[in-house]
C-alpha distance (Angstrom), angle and dihedral (degrees) to the residues before:
residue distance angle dihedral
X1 . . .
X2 3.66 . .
X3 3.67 86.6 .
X4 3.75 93.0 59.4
X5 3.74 88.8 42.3
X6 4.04 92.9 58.3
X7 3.82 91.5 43.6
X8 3.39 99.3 48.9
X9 4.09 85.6 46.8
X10 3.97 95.6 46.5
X11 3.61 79.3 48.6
X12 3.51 101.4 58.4
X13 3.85 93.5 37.0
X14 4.29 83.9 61.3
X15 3.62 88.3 55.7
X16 3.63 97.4 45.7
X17 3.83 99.3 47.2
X18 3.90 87.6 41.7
X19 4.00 107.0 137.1
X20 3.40 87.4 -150.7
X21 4.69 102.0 133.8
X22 3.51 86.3 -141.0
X23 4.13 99.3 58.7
X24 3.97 85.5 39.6
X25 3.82 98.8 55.2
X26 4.40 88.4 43.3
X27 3.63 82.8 65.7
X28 3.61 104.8 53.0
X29 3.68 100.8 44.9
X30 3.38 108.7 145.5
X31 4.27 124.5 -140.3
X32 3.48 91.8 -155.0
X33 3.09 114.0 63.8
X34 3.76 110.9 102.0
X35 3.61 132.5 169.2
X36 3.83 122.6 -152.1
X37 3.98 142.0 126.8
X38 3.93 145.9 -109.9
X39 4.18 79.3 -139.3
X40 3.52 102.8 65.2
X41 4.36 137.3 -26.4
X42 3.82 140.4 -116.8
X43 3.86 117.3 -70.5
X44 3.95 78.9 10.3
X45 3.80 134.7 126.3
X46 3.75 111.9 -75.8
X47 3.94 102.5 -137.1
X48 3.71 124.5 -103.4
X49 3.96 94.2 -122.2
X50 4.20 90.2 65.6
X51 3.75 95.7 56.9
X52 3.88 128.7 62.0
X53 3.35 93.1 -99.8
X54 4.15 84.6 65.4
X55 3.90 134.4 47.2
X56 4.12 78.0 -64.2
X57 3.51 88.1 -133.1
X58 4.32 121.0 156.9
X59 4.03 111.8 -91.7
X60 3.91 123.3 -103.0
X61 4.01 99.4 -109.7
X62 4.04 121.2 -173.7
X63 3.39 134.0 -172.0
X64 4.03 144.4 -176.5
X65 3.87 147.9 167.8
X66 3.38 95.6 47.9
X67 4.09 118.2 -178.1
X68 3.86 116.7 -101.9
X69 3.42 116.4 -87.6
X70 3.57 92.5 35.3
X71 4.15 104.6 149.4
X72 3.93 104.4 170.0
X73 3.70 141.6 -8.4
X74 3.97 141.0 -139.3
X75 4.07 130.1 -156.9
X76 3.21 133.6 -151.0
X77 3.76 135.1 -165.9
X78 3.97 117.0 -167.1
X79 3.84 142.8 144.8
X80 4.13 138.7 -175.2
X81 3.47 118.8 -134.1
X82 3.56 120.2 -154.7
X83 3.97 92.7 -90.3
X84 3.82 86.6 68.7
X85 3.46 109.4 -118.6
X86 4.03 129.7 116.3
X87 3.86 113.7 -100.9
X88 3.97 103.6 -161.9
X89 3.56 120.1 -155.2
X90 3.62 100.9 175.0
X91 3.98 150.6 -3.2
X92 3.73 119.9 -178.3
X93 3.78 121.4 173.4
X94 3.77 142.9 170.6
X95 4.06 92.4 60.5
X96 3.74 106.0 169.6
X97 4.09 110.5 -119.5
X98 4.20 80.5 -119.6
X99 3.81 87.1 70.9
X100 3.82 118.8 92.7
X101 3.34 101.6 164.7
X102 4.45 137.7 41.0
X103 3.85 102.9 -149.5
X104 3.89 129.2 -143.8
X105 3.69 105.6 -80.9
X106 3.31 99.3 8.4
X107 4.06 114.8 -179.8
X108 3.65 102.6 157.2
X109 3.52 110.1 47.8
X110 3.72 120.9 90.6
X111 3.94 123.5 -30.4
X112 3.66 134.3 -59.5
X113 3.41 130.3 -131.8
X114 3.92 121.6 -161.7
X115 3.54 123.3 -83.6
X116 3.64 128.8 -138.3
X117 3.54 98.7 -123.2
X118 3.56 112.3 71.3
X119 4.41 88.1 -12.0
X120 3.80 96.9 -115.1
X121 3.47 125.4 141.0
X122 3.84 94.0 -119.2
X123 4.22 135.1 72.9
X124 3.85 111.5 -66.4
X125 3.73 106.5 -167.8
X126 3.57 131.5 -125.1
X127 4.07 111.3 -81.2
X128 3.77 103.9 149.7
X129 3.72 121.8 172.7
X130 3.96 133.2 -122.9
X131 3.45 129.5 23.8
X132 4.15 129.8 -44.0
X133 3.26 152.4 32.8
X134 3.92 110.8 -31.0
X135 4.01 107.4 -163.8
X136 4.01 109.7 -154.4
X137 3.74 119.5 -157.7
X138 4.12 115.0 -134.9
X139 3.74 105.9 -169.0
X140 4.17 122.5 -174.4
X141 3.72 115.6 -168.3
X142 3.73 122.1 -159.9
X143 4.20 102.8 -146.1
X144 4.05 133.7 -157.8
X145 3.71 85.4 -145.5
X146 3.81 144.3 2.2
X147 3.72 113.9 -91.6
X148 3.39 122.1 -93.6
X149 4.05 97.2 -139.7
X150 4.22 108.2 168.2
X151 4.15 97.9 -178.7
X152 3.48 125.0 98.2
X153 3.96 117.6 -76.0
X154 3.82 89.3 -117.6
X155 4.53 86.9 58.1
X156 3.45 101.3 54.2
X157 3.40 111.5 106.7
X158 3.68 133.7 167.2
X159 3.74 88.5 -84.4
X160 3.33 99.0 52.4
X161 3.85 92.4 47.3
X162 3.89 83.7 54.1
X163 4.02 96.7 56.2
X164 3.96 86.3 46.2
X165 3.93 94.3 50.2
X166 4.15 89.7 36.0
X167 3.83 88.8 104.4
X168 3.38 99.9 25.6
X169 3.90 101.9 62.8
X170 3.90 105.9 112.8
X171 4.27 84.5 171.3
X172 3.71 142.2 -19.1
X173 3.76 138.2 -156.6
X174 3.49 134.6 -163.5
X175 3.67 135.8 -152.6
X176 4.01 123.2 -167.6
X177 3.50 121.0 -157.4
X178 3.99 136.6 175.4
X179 3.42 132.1 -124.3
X180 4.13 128.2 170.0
X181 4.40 117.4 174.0
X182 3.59 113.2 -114.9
């Protein structure tokens, strides 16, 4: 019995002091860190002047309390319309940890990634077809380390930003807002 007792505990002491990135970034998720905006609020309206029927312009995104460690962040901006497939708006990564805050039309901060609408690496606002509320998914992640992304600027799509970050995500937050075309 004592046997069984040591193995199991040698066991779990393996696991625990495992070096593996992944088992080190589980344990310092951090509950605080929350993304959100002076501009509009989760499950809110998503203002007029961020879609095409506005000025188009990229939202004002905030965030705070991110985990130790924390060294640079990405966004994302995505939706799924009813045929199933992911409309991307915008992916911006390489945000130094100094930066709190992604301003309304931001160019210069960070780098973009393509977007699915028109598959420029730039903001491509909201426009969705048919009737309804569309709900669009703005996502910050809080990262250990930039991305190491090796394609071409004009490849990297959200997906690809998302297998470069997959180890690298100390915390994310998400912030849901509503949009329906006049």
């Amino acid at each position: 019995m004592k046997k069984i007792g040591l193995l199991l505990f040698v066991s779990f002491l393996s696991i625990s002091c495992k070096k593996d990135e992944n088992t080190i970034l589980n344990v310092s998720n951090s509950t605080d860190f929350k993304a959100f905006s002076s501009e509009y609020s989760d499950k809110g309206n998503f203002p007029v002047k961020y879609t095409c029927d506005g000025a188009g312009i990229s939202p004002f995104i905030q965030w705070s309390g991110a985990p130790t460690g924390t060294t640079n962040y990405a966004i994302t901006i995505h939706h799924f319309p009813p045929t199933g497939d992911k409309h991307v708006y915008m992916s911006v990564f390489n945000i130094g940890s100094n930066i709190k805050e992604f301003p309304e039309n931001a160019t210069n901060i960070g780098t973009l990634g393509i977007n699915t609408v028109n598959g420029k690496n730039a903001y491509a606002p909201p426009c969705s077809q048919g009737p309804g509320i569309k709900t669009y998914i703005i996502t910050v992640y809080a990262l250990s380390s930039a991305p190491l992304i090796t394609t071409s600027a004009n490849q990297i799509t959200m997906d690809v930003l998302l297998a470069a970050i997959s180890n690298k995500t100390l915390a994310k937050s998400e912030i849901l807002v509503n949009y329906s075309r006049p």
